[in-house]
C-alpha positions, 0 to 999 in steps of 0.5 A: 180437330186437336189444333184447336182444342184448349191445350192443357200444360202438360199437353194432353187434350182430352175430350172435355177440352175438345167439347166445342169441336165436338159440337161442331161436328154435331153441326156438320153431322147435322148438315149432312143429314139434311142433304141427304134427306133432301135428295131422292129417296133411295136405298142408298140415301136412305142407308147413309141417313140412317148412319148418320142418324146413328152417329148424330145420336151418339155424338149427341149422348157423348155431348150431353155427359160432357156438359155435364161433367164441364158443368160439375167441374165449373 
């Protein structure tokens, strides 16, 4: 994920520079929810959905307060 990420000059990459891979992920996350939905119900897919549901919803909170602060910052 870092190759892509907007390098500052001192070589940190922080998350806000990463924000576009971020939402990338989210876009995969995304995908994988709706194949496993999209598979037979059973306990097994219904365990995985709902990690994912999980990890969209968190990578989603983590999303929003970095658009904000990119937003303050601009």
């Amino acid at each position: 994920m870092s190759t892509n990420c907007k390098r500052q000059a001192s070589s940190v990459v922080t998350l806000l520079d990463c924000y576009d891979e971020l939402t990338t992920v989210k876009h995969l996350f995304s995908g994988a929810s709706f194949i496993v939905d999209a598979l037979i119900a059973s306990p097994e897919t219904e365990s995985a959905s709902a990690v994912i549901t999980v990890g969209m919803t968190k990578l989603d909170e983590a999303l929003q307060k970095l658009d904000s602060i990119r937003k303050t910052a601009n």
